[in-house]
Every structure is written in structure tokens, then in C-alpha cells.
Residue, then its C-alpha position, 0 to 999 in steps of 0.5 A: x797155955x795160959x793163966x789167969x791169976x788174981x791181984x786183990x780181987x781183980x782177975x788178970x789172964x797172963x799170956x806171951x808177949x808174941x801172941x795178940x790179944x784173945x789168940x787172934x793171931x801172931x804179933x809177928x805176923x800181924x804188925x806188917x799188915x797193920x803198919x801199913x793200915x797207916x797209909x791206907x792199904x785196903x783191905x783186900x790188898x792186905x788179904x792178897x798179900x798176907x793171906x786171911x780174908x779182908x775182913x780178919x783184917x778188918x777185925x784186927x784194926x778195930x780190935x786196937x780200940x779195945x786198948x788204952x791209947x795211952x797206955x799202950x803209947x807212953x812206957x813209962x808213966x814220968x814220960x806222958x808228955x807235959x805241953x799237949x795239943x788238941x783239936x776236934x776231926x770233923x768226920x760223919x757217922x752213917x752221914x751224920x756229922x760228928x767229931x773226933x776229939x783228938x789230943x796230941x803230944x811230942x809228935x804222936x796221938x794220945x788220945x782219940x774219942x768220938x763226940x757227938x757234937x761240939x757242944x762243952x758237954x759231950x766234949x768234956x766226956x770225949x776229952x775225958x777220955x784221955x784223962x783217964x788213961x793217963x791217970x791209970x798210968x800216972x795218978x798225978x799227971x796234970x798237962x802243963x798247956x793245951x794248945x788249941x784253936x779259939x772254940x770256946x766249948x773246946x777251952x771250957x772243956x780243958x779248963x773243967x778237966x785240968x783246972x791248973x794247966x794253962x791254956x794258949x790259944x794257936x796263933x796259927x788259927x789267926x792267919x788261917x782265918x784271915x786267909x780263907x777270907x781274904x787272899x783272893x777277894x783282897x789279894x791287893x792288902x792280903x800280903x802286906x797284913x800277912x806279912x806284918x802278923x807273922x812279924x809280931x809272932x816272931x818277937x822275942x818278948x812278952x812286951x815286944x809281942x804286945x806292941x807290934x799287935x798294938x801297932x798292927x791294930x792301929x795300921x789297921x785302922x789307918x788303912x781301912x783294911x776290910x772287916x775280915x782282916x781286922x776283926x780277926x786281928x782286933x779280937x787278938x788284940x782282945x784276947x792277946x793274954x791267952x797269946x802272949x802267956x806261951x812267952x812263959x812256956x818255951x818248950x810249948x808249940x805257940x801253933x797247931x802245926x803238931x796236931x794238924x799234921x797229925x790229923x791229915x793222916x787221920x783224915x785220909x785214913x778216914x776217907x779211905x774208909x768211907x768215914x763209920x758206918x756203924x753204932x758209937x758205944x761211949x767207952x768207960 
């Protein structure tokens, strides 16, 4: 049996906690199957195994979206986290390539949303998201900073949805770059500039930070070093403020790692799947 009662003018229906949404089935029943939906068990093994029919379990999964991904993840409204991460998954819909705007904290997706491409303004829709299921939960939540890569359209975003939160850009993503570029056609310098970034990502201080990326710029310079090692380590010269400002955020994550591992779980579930197949509807 179940009710359904009013609270100033909005209808809630009252169920128990032991039976899934809609009386699709029983939670006990459902959480095994769908645990191991994270390490991509298909479907038909989950049907051979646990009875139903693939699709039964096909629908339980898409029924999670139906959810606050928030809401359902943080408890208590004072524990969304404060220092986020966020990044966009490459994926395809019906072969055309597309985005998931993917955003992070304490080790654990908060928020996830389709966008249709990486443009400012349908990724601030897809951020969007996130902000307002966290804001059904807490009113007042404003993230102190948002780690995230250089992509321009990506730090606008964060800026127009959260003005007062810091942004610092993953250090990771130098190296990263300087990596696909240049470890195999200059293997001979490679090592040596490597070795010398992630000695200024070890310093201590604002100042010591500063200098040691001074001085890798200059050594640079002095060594010639190809265009696809310096220009990366120029530009973070250039741009060493969004950088050197995690120095005021102790608790913040200076990389990406967090949301990276995160994602290559999302990335092979998504394989498994063979990517979407079907339409994109924008949830309000």
C-alpha cells in the first residue's frame, strides 16, 4: 500500500524504503545486479544469473536517471563537497560525437549531463545541472574551487555559474601535453624538461613555485628546446595566477587525477555499451 499526501500544494506519494521507485521490483533484489553494472557485466549475464529478462535490467539502469544525482549521493546538505573537479567525456550519440559534462568531488561523481557540444553555452546548461540539485539540497552551496583542464569555454562556464568560486587550472594537463607531443620524436630532451616541470609542481611556496617556472622558461630558451616543449611551458608562464593560487587552497587537488580515474570507469562502461543509441531530452 501506498499514500500520497500533500505539502503546500505540491503531491508527494509515501512508499517504503525496501521497494524501488514505481514497484519495479525489490531493492534487495535489484542492488546485486546492479552493482555489478559498474564493472560492465552485460546484461544478459545479469538475466542469466538473477532471472528477468535483459532488458528488465536494461530499464532498471536507465531508471537511476530519473534521480538527483546529488540528492541521492550527499545526505546531509552541509557535506556537498566544497573543492570539485570537473572535466567534459568524449562520447557519441547515434555516431555523432558529443559530451558528458562530468563533475566530481571527494572521490565520487556528482554530477553528470549530456552536452551537445563544447561550446560555453551548452555547456553552461549541462553544468547547470549539477548546480541545481545541489541547491535543492542546500540553498547556499557555493563550491570554494573548480579544478579543470585549460579549455576556455569550460572556465567561462564555472565563472557564469559560480562567480565567487576559484578556479585552478590542472597542472597535470602541462605535462600531459608536452608528453603526446614529444616523448618519442624528442625522447633525447624529453626526460630532462619533464623531470625539471614536475620539480616546480613540488615547491613549497607561491614564490618558490613562481621562480622555478621562471627559470624553466629561461632553461628553455638556452636549450633551444622544441616548440612543442616550450609553448606549453611558456603559456604557463602566461597564465601561472590561475596555477600558483591552489597554494591558498590546501585541501584543493592541484590535478586532475580524481576526476580522471573516475572517468575511465565511466569510459568503459560506456564502451561496453557501444556508446547511446537513443534521443537526448534536456532535463529541467
Amino acid at each position: 500500500m501506498i499514500r500520497r499526501i500533500e505539502i503546500a500544494g505540491v503531491s508527494y506519494t509515501i512508499r517504503p524504503s525496501f521497494v524501488m521507485p514505481y514497484m519495479t521490483g525489490m531493492v534487495d533484489d535489484i542492488e546485486k545486479p546492479l552493482f555489478l553494472r559498474k564493472f560492465a557485466v552485460p546484461f544478459w549475464a545479469l538475466s542469466y544469473v538473477f532471472g528477468k529478462n535483459p532488458m528488465y535490467w536494461h530499464r532498471m539502469e536507465q531508471s537511476i536517471g530519473r534521480s538527483s544525482i546529488v540528492g541521492t549521493t550527499v545526505r546531509n546538505s552541509s557535506d556537498i563537497p566544497r573543492n570539485l573537479g570537473s572535466d567534459e567525456k568524449h562520447i557519441r550519440i547515434l555516431g555523432k560525437k558529443t559530451y558528458v559534462a562530468t563533475t566530481v568531488g571527494d572521490e565520487c561523481i556528482l554530477g553528470v549531463s549530456v552536452s551537445k557540444d563544447a561550446g560555453e553555452e551548452s555547456l553552461c546548461d549541462a553544468y547547470n545541472v549539477f548546480k541545481q540539485e545541489a541547491q535543492c539540497l542546500n540553498p547556499d552551496y557555493i563550491p570554494d574551487t573548480i579544478n579543470m583542464d585549460g579549455w576556455k569555454a569550460t572556465q567561462n562556464t564555472w565563472s557564469r555559474l559560480f562567480p565567487f568560486s576559484v578556479i585552478i587550472c590542472c597542472f597535470l594537463h602541462v605535462f600531459i601535453k608536452i608528453r603526446y607531443r614529444a616523448r618519442k620524436k624528442h625522447q633525447d630532451i624529453f626526460h630532462e624538461a619533464a623531470s625539471k616541470l614536475w620539480n616546480c609542481y613540488y615547491a613549497e611556496t607561491k614564490v618558490s613555485f613562481f621562480q622555478r617556472i621562471r627559470r624553466l622558461v629561461e632553461w628553455c630558451q638556452k636549450e633551444k628546446t622544441p616548440a612543442v616543449i616550450s609553448n606549453p611551458i611558456k603559456k604557463l608562464r602566461e597564465n601561472i595566477d590561475k596555477y600558483k593560487v591552489a597554494y591558498d587552497f590546501p585541501k584543493e587537488r592541484r590535478t586532475s587525477n580524481m576526476i580522471d580515474r573516475l572517468m575511465q570507469r565511466m569510459d568503459r562502461h560506456l564502451f561496453s555499451c557501444q556508446y547511446f543509441h537513443g534521443q537526448c531530452h534536456q532535463r529541467n
